[in-house]
Structures are given as C-alpha cells and as structure tokens.
ZAMIPA-354671 format. One record per residue: x, y, z of N, C-alpha, C in turn; residue number from 1; residue in one letter. Coordinates in nm, 2 decimals. Layout:
N
n_x; n_y; n_z; ca_x; ca_y; ca_z; c_x; c_y; c_z; n; res
X; Y; Z; X; Y; Z; X; Y; Z; NUM; A
...
This chain:
226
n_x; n_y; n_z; ca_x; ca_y; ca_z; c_x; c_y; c_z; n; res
-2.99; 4.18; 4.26; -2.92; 4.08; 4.18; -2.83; 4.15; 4.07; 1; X
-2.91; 4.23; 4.01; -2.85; 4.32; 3.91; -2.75; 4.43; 3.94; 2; X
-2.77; 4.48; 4.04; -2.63; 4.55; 4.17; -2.52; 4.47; 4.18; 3; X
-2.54; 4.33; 4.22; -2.46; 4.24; 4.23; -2.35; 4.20; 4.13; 4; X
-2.47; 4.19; 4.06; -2.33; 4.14; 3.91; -2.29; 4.28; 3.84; 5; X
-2.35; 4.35; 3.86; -2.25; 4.42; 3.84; -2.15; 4.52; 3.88; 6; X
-2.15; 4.50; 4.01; -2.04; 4.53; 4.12; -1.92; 4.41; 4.10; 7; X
-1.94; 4.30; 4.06; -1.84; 4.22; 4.06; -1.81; 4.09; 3.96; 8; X
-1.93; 4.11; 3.85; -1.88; 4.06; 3.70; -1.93; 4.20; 3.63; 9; X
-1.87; 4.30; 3.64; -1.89; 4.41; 3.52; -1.86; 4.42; 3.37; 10; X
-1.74; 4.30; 3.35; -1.71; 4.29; 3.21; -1.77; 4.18; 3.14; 11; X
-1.87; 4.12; 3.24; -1.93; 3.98; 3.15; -2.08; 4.06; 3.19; 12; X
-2.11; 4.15; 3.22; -2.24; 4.23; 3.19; -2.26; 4.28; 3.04; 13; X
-2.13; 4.33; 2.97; -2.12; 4.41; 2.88; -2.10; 4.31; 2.72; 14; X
-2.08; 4.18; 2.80; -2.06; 4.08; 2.67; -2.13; 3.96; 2.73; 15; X
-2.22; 3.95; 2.79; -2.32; 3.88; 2.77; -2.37; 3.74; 2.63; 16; X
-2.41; 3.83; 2.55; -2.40; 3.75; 2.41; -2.33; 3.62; 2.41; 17; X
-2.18; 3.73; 2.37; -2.10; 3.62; 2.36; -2.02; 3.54; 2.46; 18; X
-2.09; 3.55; 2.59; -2.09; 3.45; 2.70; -2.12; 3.34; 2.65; 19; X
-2.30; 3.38; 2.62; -2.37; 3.25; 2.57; -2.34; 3.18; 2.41; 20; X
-2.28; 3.26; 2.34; -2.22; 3.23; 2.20; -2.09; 3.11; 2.24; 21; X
-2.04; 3.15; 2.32; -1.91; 3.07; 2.38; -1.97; 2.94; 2.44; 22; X
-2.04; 2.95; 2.52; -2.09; 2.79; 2.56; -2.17; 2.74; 2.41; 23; X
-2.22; 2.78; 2.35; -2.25; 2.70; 2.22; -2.15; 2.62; 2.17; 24; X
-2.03; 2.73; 2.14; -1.94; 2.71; 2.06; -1.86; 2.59; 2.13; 25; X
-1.82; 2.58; 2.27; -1.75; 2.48; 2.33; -1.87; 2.35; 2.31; 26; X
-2.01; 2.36; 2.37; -2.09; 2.23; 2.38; -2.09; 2.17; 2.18; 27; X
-2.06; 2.25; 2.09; -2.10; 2.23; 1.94; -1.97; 2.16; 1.91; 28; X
-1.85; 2.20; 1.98; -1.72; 2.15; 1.94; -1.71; 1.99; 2.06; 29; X
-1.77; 1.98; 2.16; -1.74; 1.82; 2.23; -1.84; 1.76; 2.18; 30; X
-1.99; 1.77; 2.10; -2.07; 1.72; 2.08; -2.05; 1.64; 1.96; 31; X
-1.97; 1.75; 1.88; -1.95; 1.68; 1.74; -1.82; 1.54; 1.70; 32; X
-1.73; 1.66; 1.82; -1.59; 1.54; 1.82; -1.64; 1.43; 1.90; 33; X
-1.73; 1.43; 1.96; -1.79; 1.32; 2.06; -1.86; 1.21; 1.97; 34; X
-1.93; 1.23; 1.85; -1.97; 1.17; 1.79; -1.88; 1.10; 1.72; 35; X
-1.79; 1.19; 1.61; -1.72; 1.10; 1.53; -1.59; 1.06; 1.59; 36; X
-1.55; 1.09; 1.69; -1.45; 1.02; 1.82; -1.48; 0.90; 1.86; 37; X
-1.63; 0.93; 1.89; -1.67; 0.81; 1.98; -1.72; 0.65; 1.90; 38; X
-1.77; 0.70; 1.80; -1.75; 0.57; 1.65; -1.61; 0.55; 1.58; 39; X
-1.49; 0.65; 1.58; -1.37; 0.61; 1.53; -1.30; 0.52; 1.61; 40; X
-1.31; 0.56; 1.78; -1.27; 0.51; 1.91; -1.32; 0.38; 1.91; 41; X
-1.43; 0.32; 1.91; -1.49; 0.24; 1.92; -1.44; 0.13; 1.85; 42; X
-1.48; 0.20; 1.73; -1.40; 0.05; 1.61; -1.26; 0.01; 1.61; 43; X
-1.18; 0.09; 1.65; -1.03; 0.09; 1.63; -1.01; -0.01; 1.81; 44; X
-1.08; 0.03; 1.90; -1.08; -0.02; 2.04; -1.07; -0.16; 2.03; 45; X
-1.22; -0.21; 1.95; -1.24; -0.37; 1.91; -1.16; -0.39; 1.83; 46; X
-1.10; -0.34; 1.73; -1.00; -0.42; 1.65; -0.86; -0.45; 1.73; 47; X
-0.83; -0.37; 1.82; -0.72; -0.33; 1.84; -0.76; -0.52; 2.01; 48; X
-0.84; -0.56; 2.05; -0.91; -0.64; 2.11; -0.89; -0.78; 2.04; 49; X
-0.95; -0.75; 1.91; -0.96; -0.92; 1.82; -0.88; -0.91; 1.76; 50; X
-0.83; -0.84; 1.73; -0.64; -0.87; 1.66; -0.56; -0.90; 1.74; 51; X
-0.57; -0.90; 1.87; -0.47; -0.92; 1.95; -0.41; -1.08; 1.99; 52; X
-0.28; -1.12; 2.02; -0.22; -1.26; 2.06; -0.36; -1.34; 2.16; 53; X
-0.43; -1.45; 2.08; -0.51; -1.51; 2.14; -0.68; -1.43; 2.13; 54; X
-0.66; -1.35; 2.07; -0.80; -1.30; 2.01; -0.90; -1.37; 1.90; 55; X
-1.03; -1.32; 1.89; -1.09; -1.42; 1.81; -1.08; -1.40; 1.67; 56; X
-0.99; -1.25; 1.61; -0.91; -1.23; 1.50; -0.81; -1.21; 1.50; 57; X
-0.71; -1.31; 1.54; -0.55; -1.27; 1.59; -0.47; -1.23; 1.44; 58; X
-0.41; -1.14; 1.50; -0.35; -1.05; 1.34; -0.25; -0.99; 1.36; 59; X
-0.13; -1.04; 1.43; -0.04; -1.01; 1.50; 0.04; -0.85; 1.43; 60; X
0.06; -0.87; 1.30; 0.08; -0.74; 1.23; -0.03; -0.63; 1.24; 61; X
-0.10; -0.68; 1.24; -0.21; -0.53; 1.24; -0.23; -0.51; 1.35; 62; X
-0.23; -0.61; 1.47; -0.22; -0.52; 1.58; -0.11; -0.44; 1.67; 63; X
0.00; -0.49; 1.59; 0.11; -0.46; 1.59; 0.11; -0.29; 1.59; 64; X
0.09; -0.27; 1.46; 0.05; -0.16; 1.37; -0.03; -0.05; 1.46; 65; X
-0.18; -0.13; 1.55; -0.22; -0.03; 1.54; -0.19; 0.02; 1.67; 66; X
-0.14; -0.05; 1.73; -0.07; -0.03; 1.90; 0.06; 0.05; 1.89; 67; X
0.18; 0.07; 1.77; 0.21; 0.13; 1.77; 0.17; 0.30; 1.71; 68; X
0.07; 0.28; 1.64; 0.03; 0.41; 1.62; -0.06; 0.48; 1.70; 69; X
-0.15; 0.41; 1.79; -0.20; 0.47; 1.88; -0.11; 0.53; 2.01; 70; X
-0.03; 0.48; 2.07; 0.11; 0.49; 2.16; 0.22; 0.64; 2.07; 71; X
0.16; 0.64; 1.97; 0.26; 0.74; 1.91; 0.18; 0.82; 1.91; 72; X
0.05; 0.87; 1.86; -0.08; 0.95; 1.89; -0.09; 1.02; 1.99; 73; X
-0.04; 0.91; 2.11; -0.11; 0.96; 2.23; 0.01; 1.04; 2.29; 74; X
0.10; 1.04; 2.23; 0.22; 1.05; 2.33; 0.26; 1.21; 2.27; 75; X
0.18; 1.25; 2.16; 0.18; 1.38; 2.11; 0.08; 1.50; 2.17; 76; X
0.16; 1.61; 2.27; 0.12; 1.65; 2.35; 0.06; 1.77; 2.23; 77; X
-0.13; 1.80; 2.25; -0.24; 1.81; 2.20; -0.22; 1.97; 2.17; 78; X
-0.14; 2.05; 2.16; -0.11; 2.20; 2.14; -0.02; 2.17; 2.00; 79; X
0.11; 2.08; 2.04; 0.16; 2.07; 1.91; 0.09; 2.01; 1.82; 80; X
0.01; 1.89; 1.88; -0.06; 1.84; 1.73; -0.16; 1.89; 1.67; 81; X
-0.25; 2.03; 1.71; -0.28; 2.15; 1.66; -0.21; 2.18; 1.56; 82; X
-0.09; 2.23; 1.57; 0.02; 2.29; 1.46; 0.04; 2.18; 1.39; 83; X
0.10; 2.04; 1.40; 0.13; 1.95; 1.33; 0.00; 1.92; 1.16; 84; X
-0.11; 1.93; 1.24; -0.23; 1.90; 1.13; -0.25; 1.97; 1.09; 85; X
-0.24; 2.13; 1.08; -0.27; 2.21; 1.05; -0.32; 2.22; 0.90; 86; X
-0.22; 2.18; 0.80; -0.23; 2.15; 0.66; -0.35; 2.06; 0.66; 87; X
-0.34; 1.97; 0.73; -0.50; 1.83; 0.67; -0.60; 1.91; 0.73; 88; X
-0.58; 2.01; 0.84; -0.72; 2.08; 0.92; -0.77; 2.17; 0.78; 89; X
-0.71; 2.25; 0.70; -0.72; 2.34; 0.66; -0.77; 2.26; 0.51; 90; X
-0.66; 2.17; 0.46; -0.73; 2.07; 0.35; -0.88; 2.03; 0.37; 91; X
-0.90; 2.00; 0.47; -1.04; 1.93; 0.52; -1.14; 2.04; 0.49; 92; X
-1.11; 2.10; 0.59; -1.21; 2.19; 0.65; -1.22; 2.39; 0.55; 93; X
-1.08; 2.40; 0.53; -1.06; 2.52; 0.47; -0.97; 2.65; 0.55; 94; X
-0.99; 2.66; 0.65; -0.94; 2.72; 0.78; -0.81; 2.61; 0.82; 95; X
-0.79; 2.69; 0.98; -0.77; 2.63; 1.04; -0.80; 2.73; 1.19; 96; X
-0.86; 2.84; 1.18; -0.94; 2.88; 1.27; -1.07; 2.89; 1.24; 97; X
-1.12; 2.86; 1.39; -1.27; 2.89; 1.42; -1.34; 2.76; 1.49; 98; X
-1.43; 2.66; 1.55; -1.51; 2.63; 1.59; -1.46; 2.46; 1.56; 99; X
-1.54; 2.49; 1.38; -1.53; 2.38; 1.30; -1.42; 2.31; 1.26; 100; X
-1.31; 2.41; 1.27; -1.16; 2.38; 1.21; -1.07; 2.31; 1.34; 101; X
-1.13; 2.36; 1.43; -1.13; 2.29; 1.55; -1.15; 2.13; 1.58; 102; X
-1.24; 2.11; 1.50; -1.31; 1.96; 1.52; -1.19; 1.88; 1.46; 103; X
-1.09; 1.85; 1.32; -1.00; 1.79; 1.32; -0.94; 1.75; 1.39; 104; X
-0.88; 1.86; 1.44; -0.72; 1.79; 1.59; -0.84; 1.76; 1.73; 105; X
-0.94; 1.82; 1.76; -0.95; 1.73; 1.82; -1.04; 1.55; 1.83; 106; X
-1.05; 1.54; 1.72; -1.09; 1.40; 1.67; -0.95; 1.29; 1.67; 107; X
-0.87; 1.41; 1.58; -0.72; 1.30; 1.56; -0.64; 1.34; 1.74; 108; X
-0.69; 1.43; 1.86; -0.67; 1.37; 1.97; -0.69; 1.28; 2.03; 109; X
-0.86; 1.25; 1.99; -0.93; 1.19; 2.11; -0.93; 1.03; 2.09; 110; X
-0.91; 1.02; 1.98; -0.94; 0.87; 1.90; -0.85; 0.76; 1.95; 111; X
-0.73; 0.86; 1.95; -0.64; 0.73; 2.05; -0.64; 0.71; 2.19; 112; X
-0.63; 0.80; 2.27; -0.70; 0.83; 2.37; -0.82; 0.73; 2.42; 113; X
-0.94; 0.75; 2.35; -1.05; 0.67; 2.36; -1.04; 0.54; 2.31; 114; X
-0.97; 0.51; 2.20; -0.95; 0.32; 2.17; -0.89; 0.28; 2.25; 115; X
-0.84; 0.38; 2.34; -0.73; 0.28; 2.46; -0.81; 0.23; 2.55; 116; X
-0.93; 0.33; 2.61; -0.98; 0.30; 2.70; -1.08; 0.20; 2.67; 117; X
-1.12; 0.22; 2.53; -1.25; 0.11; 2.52; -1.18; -0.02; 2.51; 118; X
-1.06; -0.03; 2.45; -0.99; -0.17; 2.45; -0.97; -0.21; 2.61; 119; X
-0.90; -0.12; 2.69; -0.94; -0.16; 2.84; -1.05; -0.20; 2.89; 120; X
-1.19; -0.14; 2.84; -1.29; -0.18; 2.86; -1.32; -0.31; 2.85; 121; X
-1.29; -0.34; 2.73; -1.36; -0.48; 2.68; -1.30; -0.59; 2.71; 122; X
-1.17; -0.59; 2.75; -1.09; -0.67; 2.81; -1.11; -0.70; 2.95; 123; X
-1.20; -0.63; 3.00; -1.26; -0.67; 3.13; -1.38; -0.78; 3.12; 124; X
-1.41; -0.76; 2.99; -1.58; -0.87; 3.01; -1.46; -1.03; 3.02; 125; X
-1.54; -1.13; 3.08; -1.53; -1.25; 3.13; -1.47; -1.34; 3.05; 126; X
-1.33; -1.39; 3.01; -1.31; -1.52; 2.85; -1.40; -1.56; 2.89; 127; X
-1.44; -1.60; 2.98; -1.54; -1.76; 3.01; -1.67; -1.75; 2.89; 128; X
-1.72; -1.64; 2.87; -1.84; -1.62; 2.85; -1.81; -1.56; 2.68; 129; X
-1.68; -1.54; 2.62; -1.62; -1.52; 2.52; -1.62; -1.70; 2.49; 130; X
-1.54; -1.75; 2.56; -1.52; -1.88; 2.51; -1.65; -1.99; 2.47; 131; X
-1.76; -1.93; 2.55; -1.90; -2.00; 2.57; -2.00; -1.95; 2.43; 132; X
-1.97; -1.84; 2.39; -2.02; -1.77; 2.29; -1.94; -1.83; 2.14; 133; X
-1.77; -1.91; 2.14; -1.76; -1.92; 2.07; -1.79; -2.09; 2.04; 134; X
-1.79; -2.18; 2.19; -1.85; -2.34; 2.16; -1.99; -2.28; 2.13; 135; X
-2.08; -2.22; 2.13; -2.20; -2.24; 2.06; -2.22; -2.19; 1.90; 136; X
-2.08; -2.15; 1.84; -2.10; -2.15; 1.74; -2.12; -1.97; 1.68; 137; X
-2.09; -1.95; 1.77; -2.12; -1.78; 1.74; -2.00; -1.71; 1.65; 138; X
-2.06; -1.64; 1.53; -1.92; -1.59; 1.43; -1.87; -1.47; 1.54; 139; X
-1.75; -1.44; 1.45; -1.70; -1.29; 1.53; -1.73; -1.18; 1.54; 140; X
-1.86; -1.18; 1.48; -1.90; -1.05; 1.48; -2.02; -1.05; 1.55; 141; X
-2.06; -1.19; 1.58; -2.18; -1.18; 1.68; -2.12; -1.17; 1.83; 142; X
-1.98; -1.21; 1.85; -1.92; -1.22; 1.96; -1.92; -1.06; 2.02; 143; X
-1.87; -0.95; 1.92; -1.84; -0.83; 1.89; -1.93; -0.77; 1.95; 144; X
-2.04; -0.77; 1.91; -2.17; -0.71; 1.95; -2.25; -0.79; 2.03; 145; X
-2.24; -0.89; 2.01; -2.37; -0.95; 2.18; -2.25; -1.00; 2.30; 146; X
-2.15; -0.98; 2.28; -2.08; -1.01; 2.39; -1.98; -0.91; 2.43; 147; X
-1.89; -0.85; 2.38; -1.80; -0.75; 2.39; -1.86; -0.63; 2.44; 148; X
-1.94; -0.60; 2.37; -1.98; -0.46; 2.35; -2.12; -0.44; 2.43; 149; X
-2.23; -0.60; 2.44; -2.30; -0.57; 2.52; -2.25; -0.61; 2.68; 150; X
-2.17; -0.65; 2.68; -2.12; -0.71; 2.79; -2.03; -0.63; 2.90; 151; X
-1.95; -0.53; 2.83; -1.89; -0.42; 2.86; -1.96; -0.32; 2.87; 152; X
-2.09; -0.28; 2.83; -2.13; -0.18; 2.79; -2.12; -0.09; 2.96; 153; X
-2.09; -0.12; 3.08; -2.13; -0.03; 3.19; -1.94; 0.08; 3.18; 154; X
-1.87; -0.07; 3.11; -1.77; 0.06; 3.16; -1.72; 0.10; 3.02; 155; X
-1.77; 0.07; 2.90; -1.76; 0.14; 2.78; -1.80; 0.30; 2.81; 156; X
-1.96; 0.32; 2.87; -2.02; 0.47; 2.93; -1.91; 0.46; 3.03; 157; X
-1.83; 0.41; 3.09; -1.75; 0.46; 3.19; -1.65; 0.56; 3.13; 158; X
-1.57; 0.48; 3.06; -1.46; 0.54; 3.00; -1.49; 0.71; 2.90; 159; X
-1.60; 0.67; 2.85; -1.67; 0.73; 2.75; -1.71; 0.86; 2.84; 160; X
-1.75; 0.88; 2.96; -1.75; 1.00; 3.00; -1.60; 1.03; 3.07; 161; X
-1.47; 1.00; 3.10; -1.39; 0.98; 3.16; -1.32; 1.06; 2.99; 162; X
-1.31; 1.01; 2.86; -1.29; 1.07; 2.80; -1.37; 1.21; 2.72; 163; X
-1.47; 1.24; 2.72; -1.59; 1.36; 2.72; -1.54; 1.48; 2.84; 164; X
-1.54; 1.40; 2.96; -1.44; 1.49; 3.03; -1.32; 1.57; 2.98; 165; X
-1.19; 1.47; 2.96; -1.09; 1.51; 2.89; -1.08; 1.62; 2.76; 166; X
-1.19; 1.60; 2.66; -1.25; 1.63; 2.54; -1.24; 1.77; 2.60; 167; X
-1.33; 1.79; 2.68; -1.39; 1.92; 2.73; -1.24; 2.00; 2.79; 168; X
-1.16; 1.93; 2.83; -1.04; 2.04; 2.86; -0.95; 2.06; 2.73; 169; X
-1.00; 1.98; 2.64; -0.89; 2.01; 2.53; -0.97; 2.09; 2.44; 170; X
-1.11; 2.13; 2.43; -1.14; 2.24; 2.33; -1.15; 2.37; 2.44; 171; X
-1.13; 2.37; 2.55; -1.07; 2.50; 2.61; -0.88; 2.51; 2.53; 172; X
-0.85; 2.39; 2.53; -0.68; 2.43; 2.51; -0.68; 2.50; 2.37; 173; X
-0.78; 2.40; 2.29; -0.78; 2.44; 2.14; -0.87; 2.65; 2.08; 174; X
-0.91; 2.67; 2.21; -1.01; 2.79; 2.22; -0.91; 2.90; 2.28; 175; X
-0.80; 2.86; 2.37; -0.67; 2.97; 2.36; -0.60; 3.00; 2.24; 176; X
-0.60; 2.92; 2.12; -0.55; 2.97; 2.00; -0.64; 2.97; 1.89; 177; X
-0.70; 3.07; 1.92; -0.85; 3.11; 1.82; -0.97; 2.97; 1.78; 178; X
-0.96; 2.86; 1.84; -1.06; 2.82; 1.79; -1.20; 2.83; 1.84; 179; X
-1.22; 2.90; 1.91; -1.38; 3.01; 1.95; -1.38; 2.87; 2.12; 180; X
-1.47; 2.91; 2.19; -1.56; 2.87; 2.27; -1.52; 2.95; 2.39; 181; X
-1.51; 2.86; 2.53; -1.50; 2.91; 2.63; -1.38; 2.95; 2.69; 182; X
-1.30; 2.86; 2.59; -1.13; 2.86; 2.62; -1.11; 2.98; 2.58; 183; X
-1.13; 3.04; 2.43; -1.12; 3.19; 2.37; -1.12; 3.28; 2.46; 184; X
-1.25; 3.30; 2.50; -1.30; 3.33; 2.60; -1.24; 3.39; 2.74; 185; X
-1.18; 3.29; 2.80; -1.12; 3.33; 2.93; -0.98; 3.34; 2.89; 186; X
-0.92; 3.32; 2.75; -0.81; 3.39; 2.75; -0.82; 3.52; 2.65; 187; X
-0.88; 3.51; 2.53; -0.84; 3.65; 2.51; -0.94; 3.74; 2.54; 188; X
-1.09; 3.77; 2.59; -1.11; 3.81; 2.66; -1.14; 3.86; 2.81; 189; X
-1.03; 3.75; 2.91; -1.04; 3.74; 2.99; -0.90; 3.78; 3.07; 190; X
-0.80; 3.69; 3.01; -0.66; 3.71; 3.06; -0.60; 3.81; 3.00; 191; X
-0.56; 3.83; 2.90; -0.52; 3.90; 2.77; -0.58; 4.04; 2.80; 192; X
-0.72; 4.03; 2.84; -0.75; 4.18; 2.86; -0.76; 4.26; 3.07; 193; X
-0.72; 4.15; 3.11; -0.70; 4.13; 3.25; -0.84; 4.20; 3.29; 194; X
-0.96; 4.07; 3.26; -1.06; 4.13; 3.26; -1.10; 3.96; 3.37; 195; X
-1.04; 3.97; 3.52; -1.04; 3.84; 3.57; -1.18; 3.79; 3.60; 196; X
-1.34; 3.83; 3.63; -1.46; 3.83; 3.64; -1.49; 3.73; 3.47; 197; X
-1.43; 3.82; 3.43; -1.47; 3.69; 3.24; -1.40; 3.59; 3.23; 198; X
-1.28; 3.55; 3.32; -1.18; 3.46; 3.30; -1.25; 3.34; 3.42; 199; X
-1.31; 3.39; 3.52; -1.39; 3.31; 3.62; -1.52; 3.28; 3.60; 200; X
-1.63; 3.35; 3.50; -1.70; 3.26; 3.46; -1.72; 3.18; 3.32; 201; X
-1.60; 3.20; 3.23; -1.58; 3.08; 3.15; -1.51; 2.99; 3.20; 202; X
-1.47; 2.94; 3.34; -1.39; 2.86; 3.44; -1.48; 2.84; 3.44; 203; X
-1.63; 2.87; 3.53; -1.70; 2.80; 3.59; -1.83; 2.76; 3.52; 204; X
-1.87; 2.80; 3.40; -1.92; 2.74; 3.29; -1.82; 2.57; 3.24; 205; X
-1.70; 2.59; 3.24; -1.64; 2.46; 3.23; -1.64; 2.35; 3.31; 206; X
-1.66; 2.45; 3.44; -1.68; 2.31; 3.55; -1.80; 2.29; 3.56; 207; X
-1.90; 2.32; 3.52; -2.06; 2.26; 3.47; -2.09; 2.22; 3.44; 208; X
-2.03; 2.24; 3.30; -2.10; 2.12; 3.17; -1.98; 2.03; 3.24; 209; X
-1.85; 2.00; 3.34; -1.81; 1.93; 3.32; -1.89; 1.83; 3.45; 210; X
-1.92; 1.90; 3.55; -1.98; 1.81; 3.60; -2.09; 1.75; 3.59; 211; X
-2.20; 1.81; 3.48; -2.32; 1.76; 3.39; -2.28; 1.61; 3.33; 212; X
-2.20; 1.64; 3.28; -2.11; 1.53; 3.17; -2.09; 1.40; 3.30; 213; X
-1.99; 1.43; 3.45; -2.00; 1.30; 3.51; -2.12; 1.24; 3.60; 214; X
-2.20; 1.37; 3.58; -2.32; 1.30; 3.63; -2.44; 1.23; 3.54; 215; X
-2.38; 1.24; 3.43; -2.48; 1.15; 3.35; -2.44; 1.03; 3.32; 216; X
-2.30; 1.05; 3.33; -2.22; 0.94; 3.30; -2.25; 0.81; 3.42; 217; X
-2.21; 0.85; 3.56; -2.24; 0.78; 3.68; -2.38; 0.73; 3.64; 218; X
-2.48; 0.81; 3.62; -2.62; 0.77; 3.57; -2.64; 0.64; 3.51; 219; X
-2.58; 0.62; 3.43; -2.62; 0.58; 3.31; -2.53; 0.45; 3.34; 220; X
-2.40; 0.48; 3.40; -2.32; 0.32; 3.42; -2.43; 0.25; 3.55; 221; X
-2.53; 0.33; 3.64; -2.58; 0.22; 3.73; -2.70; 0.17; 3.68; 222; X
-2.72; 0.23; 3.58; -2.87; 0.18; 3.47; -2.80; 0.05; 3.41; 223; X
-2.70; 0.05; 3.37; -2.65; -0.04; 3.27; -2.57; -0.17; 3.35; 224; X
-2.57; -0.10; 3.49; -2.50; -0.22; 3.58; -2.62; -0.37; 3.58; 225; X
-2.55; -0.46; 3.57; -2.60; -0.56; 3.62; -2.52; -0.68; 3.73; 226; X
C-alpha cells in the first residue's frame, strides 16, 4: 500500500499534515457559515414569505426591499464579492486572509442564496392549511413555526443541503485566494506547483464530504417526509 502511494501520490506523502489540516480547515469554514447562514437565511426566507402581496404580514415596502436586495446579492458573482467586502471582512474580523476571515463573504454569499430557497420552500406548504391555522385563531407567529416551518420542514433540509453543497464549492473558490482549506490546497500546492497527485486528492476529498453532505441530506428529508 505504501509502494503504492508512493509511486503515484508522492507529493501528498511528504505533506500529509497539512492534507489533514486542510480538510479541517474547509469542514471549520462550511460548518460555521452553515450555522450563521442557515439562521440569517432562514429569517430573512420567512420574512421575505409574510411580507409578501397576500401574506399574513403583507408589507409591500419591505418586501419590496428585501427582494430587491437579495436579487442584487445574488447576482454578484462570489470572487468579486470577496474583494468587494474586503474592508467589513477585515473591520470584523482583522484580516482578510486565512480560514476565519473567510467566514464573512461567505455568509454575505450564502444568505441570499439560501432565503431564496427557503422562501421557495415555504411557499410549497398547502394555503389551505395556512388559512385553517388562521380561522382558528392562530397569531403569526404561531403560523410561522407550527405551520410554515413545521410544515415545510422536508424540503427546508432539502434546500439546506442543496445549499451546504453550493457552500462547499465556494470555500474551495475562497481557498484559491489564500483563505486556507482544500481549495488552497489544490491550487497553490497543487496547481501552482504542478504537483497534479495533491491537486487530485484535495478534488476528491471535496467530492466526499460533498457526497456525505447529500447523503444525509436525502436521509433526513425521508425521515421528515410525511
């Protein structure tokens, strides 16, 4: 085995380490944007739902607002909006390289991205059963969470790995311009040093955790199916 690899990954023998330092660094950077993504996404998804023309907080201006800003978010291709934040990455955080400094742009990526889909989400549960929640008298916030959110909940985990996916190819994008993991990795020591054996297993480390990612997802929407 040990002949093996090193007849034909000889440069990922010699950096080992930080093979495994790099999968940290990418799983530490979707984990964390995943969390405060997936609570910024969420809230902004529902409002962006009950503010809307005939919602059960219709708010014509604010949904106005936030549909235009989300459509303008999204429509900023994720390399430049790197450079664009750079000043609030570095205000925030102190940097604007490394791991952590990373987590900004891609939070202010993913957030629009993911309200879109959770708003698509929720807009699939049933009026009938929105409307039946509100003849018995249910406030809007009970609607929110025992109907919306529980009601949606198979293709909320839908979307939600559908974006985790996505997530995962953008802190490779964000890892070709120094912000560490597996992206770093297969470009500056992999392409950069035409070292193609280290560029093919931070590839196939990415298709791992990416296929981990839709198989829990699938998991977890036929648990939640009813």
């Amino acid at each position: 085995m040990m002949n093996f690899l090193e007849k034909y990954f000889p440069n990922v023998i010699h950096i080992q380490d930080e093979v495994i330092d790099s999968i940290w660094e990418t799983l530490y950077m979707v984990l964390t944007t995943a969390v405060i993504a997936g609570v910024l996404g969420i809230i902004l998804g529902v409002v962006l739902v009950v503010t809307a023309p005939g919602g059960i907080l219709e708010n014509r201006r604010v949904n106005h607002f936030l549909e235009q800003a989300v459509n303008i978010f999204r429509s900023v291709p994720f390399i430049i909006m790197l450079a664009l934040i750079a000043p609030i990455t570095r205000l925030i955080v102190g940097t604007t390289i490394g791991t952590t400094a990373a987590i900004v742009p891609l939070v202010v990526g993913t957030v629009p991205f993911y309200s879109r889909q959770i708003q698509n989400a929720l807009l699939e549960v049933d009026d009938g059963v929105i409307e039946a929640a509100e003849a018995m008298g249910s406030s809007p916030t009970e609607i929110i969470f025992r109907v919306y959110l529980k009601e949606g909940l198979p293709s909320i985990i839908r979307v939600s790995s559908v974006t985790i996916i996505n997530l995962i190819g953008l802190t490779a994008m964000a890892g070709a311009i120094g912000a560490g993991g597996l992206g770093n990795l297969a470009i500056a020591r992999g392409y950069n040093r035409f070292h193609t054996d280290v560029t093919l297993v931070a590839t196939g480390a990415i298709l791992v955790i990416v296929f981990i990612s839709q198989l829990l997802g699938n998991y977890l929407v036929k648990k939640t199916s009813h």
